[in-house]
C-alpha positions in Angstrom: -0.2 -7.3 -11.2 -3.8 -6.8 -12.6 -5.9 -9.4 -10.9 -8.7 -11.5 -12.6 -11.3 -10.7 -9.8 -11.0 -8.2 -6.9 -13.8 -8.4 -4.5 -15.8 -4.4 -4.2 -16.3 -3.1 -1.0 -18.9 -0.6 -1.2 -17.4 1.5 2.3 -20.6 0.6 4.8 -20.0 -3.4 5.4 -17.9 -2.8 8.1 -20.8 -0.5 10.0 -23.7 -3.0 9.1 -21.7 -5.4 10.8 -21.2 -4.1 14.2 -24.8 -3.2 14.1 -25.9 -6.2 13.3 -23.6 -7.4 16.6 -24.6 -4.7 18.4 -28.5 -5.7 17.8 -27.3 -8.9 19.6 -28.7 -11.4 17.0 -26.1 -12.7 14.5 -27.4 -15.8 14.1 -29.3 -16.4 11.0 -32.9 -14.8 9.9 -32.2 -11.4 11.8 -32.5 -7.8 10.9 -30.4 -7.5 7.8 -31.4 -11.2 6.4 -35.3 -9.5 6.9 -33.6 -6.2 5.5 -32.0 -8.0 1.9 -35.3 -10.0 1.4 -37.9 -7.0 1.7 -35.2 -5.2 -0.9 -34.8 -7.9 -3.2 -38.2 -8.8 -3.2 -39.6 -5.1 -3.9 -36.4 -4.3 -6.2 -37.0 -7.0 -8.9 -40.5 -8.7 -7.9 -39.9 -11.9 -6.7 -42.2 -13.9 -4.7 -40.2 -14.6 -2.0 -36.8 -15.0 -1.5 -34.4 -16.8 1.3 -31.0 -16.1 1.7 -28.6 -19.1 1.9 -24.8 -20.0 2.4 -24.0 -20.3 -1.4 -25.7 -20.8 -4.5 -25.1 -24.2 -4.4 -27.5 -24.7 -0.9 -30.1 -22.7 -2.8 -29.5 -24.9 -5.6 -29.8 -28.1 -3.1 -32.6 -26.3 -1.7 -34.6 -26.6 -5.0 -34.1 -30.2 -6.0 -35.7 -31.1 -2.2 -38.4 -28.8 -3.0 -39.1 -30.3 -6.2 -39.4 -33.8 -4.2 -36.5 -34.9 -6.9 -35.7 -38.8 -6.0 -33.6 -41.3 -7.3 -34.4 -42.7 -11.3 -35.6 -38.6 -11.9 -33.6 -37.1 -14.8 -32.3 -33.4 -14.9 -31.8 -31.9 -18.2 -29.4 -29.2 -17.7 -26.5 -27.5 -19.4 -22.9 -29.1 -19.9 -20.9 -25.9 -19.6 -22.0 -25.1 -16.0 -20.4 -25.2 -12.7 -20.4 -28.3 -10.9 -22.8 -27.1 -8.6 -25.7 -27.0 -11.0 -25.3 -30.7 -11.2 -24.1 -31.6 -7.8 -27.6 -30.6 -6.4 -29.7 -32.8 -8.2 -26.9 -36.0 -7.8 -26.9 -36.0 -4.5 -31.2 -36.8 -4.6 -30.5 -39.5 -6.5 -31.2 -37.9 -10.3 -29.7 -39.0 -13.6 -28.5 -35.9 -15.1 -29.0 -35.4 -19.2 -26.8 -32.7 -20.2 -27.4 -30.9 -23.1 -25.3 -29.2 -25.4 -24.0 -25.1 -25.7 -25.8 -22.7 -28.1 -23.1 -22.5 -31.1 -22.9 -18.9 -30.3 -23.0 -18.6 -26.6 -22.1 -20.9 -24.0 -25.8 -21.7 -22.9 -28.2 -24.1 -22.9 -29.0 -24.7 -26.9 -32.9 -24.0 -26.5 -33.8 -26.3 -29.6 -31.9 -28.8 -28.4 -33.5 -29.5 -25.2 -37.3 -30.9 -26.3 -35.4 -34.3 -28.1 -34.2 -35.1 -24.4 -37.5 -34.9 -22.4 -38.7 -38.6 -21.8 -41.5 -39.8 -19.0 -38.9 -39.4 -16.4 -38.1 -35.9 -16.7 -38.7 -34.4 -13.8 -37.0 -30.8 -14.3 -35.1 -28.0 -16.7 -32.7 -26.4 -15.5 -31.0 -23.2 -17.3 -28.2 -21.6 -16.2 -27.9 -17.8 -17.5 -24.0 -17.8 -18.1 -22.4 -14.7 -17.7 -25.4 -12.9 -17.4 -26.7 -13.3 -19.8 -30.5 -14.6 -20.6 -31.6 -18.1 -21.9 -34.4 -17.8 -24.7 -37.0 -17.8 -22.0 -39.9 -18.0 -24.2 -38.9 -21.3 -25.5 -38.2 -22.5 -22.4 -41.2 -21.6 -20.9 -43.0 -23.1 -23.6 -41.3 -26.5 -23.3 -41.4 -26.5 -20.2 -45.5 -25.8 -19.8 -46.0 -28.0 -22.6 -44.7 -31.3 -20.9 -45.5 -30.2 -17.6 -41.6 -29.7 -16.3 -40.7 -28.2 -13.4 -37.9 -25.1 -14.3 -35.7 -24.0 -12.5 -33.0 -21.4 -13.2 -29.5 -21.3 -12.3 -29.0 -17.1 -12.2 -26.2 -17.3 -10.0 -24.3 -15.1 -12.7 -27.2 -13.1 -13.6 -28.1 -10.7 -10.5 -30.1 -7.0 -12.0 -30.3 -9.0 -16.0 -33.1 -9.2 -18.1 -35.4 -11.2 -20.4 -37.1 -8.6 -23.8 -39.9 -9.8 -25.1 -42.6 -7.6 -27.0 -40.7 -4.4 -25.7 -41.0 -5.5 -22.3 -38.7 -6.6 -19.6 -38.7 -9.0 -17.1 -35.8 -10.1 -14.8 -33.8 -13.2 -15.0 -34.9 -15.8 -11.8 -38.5 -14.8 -12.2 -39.2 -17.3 -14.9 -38.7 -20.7 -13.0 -40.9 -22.0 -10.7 -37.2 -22.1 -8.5 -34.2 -19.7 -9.4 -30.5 -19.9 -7.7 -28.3 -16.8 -7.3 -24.6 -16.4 -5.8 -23.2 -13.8 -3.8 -19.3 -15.4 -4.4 -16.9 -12.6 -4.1 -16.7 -13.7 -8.4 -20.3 -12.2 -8.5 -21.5 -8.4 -9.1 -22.6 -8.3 -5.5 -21.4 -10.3 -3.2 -21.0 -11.1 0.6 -17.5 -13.3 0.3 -19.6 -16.9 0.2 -23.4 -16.7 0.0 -26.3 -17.2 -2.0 -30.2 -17.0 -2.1 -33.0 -19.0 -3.3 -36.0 -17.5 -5.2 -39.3 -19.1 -4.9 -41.8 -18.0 -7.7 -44.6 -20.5 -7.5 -46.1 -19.5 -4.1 -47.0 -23.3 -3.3 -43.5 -23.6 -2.3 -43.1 -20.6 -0.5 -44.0 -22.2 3.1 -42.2 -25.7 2.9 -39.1 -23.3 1.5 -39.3 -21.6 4.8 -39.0 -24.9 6.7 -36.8 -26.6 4.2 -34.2 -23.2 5.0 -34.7 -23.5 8.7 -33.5 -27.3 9.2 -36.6 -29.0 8.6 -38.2 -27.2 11.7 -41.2 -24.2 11.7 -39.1 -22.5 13.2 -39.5 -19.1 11.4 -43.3 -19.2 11.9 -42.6 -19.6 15.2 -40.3 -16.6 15.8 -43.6 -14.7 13.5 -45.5 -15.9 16.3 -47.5 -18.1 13.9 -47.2 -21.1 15.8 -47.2 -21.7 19.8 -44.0 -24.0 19.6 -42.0 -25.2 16.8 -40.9 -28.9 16.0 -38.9 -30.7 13.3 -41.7 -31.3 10.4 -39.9 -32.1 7.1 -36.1 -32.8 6.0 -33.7 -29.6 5.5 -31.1 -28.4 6.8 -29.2 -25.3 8.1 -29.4 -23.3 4.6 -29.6 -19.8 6.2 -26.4 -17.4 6.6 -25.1 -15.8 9.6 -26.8 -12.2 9.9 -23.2 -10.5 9.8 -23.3 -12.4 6.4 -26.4 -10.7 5.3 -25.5 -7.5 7.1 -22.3 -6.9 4.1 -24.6 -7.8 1.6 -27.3 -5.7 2.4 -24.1 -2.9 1.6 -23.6 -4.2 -1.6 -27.2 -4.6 -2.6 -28.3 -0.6 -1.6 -25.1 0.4 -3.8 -26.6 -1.9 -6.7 -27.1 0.7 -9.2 -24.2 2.4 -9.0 -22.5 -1.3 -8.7 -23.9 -2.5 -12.3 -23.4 1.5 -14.3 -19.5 0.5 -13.0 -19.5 -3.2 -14.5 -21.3 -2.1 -17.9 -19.0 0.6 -18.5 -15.9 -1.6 -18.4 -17.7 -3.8 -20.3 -18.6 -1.5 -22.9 -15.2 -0.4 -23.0 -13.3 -3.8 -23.6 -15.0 -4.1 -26.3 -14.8 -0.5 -27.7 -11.1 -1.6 -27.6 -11.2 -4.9 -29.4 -13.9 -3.2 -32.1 -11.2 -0.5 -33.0 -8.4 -2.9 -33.7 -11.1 -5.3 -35.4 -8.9 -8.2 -34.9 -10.2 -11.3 -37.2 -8.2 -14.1 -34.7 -10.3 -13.8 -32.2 -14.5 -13.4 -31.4 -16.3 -11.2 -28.9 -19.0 -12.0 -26.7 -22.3 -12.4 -28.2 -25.3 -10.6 -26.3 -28.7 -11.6 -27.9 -31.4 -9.4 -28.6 -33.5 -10.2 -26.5 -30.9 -10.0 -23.5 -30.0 -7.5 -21.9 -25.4 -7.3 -20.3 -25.3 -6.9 -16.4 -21.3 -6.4 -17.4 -20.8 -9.6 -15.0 -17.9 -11.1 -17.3 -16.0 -10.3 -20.6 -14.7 -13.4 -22.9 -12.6 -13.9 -25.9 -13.1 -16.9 -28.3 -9.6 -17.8 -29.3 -8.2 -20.0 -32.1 -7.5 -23.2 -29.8 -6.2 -24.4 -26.4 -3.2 -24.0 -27.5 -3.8 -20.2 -28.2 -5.8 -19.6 -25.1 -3.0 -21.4 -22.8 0.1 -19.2 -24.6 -1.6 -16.1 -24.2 -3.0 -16.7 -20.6 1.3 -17.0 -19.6 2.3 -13.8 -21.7 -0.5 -11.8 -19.9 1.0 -13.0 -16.7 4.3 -12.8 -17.8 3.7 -9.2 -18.5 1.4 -8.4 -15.1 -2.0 -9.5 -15.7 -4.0 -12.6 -14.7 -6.8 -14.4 -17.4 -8.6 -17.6 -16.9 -10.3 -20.1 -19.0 -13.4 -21.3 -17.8 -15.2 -24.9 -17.1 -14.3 -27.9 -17.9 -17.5 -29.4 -19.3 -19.2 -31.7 -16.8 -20.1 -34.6 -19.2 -16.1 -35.0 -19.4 -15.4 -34.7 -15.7 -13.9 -37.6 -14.2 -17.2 -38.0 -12.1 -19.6 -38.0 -14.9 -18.4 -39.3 -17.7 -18.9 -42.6 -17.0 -22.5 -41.8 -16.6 -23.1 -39.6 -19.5 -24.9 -41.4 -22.2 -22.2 -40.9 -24.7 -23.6 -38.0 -26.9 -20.7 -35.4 -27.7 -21.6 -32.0 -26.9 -19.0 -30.5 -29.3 -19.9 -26.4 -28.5 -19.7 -26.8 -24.4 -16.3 -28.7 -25.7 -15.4 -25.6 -28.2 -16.2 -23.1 -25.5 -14.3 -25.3 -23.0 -10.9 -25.5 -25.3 -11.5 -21.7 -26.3 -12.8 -19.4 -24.2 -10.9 -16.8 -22.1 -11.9 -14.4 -19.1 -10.7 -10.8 -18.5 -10.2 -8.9 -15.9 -13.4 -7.5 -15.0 -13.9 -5.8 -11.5 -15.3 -2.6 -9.8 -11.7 -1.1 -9.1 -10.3 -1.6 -12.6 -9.5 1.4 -14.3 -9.9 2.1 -18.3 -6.4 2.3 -18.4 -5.4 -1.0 -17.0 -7.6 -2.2 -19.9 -6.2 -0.6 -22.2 -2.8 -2.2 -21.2 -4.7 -5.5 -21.5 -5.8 -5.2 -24.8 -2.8 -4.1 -26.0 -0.9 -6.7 -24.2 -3.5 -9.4 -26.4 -2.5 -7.0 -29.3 1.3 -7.6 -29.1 0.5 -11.2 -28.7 -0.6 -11.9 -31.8 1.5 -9.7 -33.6 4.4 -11.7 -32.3 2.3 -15.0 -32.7 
């Protein structure tokens, strides 16, 4: 059986680990959580970043930064994981989702400015599969009215933004930007996440927002005499074994992403050559550039998409569809305002995820797409 997802393991986690025991401080903040952000933040330019449990604490991590309180209203993405919401619910926000881009599942940039009213309190973009959000609109709505942005990037590790022949990572843009180490993700550390923190106003209360509401780290920097509870948090910060694997993944990043694009590159070398008009290949815009995180089709209907996901495992290979868009979740739909989103839905009924892993060989896709192939010639 080809499986959807099979986590990389770049040969050196298992040594970082038992130093990291060996050090005698496996608790969070220790030698390889100082090791990842010092990488991270020289690799791509950030700020400052904080390593978390999940993409979903550094996305929980944000909305208490941002002070976000009940009555507040969200504008984000309907096609999203839950998580993206979830963060800004539980402070008490109304979330206003917006619709899909017609050719990509994200955010529909033009749509966005017709939802801002006086309680807008934040934008929030999520980069889905990698690939960018019109930042340049984004930016400019968001300076205009004076809206806090935030970006989910939790698919988007090593992507990039063009503009004017320059290029500028994804998660640098928002004042706050999310990213996910989930086995799913290009590198990963099983469960884990971090949080980057661009505006450097934020940077301290981050710190203490990470460490349980406590100054804690300034403390252990000798900043401080004693440490005491100061603010609200919580315990946001992964073990150090934790960071220990990912700091494995992250020095093998490189070699990592050259693996993911060429897969990428080659799915859909496959699906150009056969130049099949029943189904629609992944759209990259111009001014984005593919971290080969995921590889879609756009099928006919549900109908389609469901049949073909049971031949492929019928015949030894595993596809998935993707979310189920939030405004329609049994949680939310009740408190959606009633606008129908109908690309997140078309993308929802539609779209279809390949294998796409570290470990999969050319050949194996090859067998994919010519699985798909036989599909539709029988179909």
């Amino acid at each position: 059986m080809i499986p959807f997802n099979k986590p990389h393991i770049t040969g050196r986690e298992l040594e970082f680990i038992s130093d990291a025991v060996a050090c005698g401080h496996i608790s969070g903040n220790g030698k390889y959580t100082k090791l990842c952000h010092k990488l991270i933040e020289e690799n791509w330019g950030f700020h400052k970043c904080l390593l978390t449990t999940s993409c979903t604490d550094a996305l929980e991590m944000a909305a208490i930064l941002l002070d976000i309180k009940p009555g507040d209203e969200v504008i984000m993405p309907s096609f999203t994981f839950v998580s993206t919401a979830l963060a800004f619910v539980r402070q008490g926000a109304k979330i206003v989702f917006a619709d899909s881009r017609h050719d990509h599942p994200g955010i529909d940039e033009h749509s966005v400015e017709r939802l801002i009213t006086q309680k807008t309190r934040a934008i929030v973009v999520v980069h889905y599969a990698g690939v960018a959000t019109e930042m340049v609109t984004m930016m400019d709505i968001a300076n205009r009215y004076n809206i806090a942005l935030v970006e989910d990037a939790a698919q988007a590790v090593d992507s990039f933004y063009l503009h004017e022949g320059q290029s500028r990572v994804l998660g640098s843009y928002g004042v706050l930007s999310a990213f996910s180490f989930h086995e799913t993700k290009n590198i990963q550390s099983g469960e884990g996440g971090m949080l980057v923190i661009n505006d450097p106003k934020l940077a301290k209360r981050a710190e203490i927002i990470w460490e349980k509401g406590t100054n804690r780290a300034e403390f252990f920097r000798g900043e401080v005499n004693k440490y005491g509870w100061v603010d609200i948090g919580s315990s946001f910060l992964p073990a150090d074994t934790i960071a220990a694997f990912l700091y494995a993944q992250l020095i093998e990043v490189k070699d990592i992403q050259t693996k993911r694009i060429e897969l990428w590159n080659h799915y859909k070398r496959l699906f150009q050559d056969w130049d099949c008009p029943r189904i629609q290949l992944p759209f990259v815009p111009e001014y984005s550039t593919n971290n080969g995180h995921m590889f879609y089709l756009m099928l006919e209907n549900i109908d389609i998409r469901q049949r073909l996901i049971e031949y492929l495992k019928a015949n030894g290979a595993l596809a998935v569809f993707h979310y189920l868009p939030l405004h329609l979740s049994s949680y939310y739909k009740d408190k959606h305002d009633g606008r129908i989103l109908p690309n997140a839905e078309n993308f929802a009924n539609k779209l279809l995820r390949l294998p796409l892993y570290y470990e999969l060989s050319f050949e194996q896709q090859e067998l994919i797409v010519t699985l798909i192939h036989d599909f539709f010639e029988k179909n």
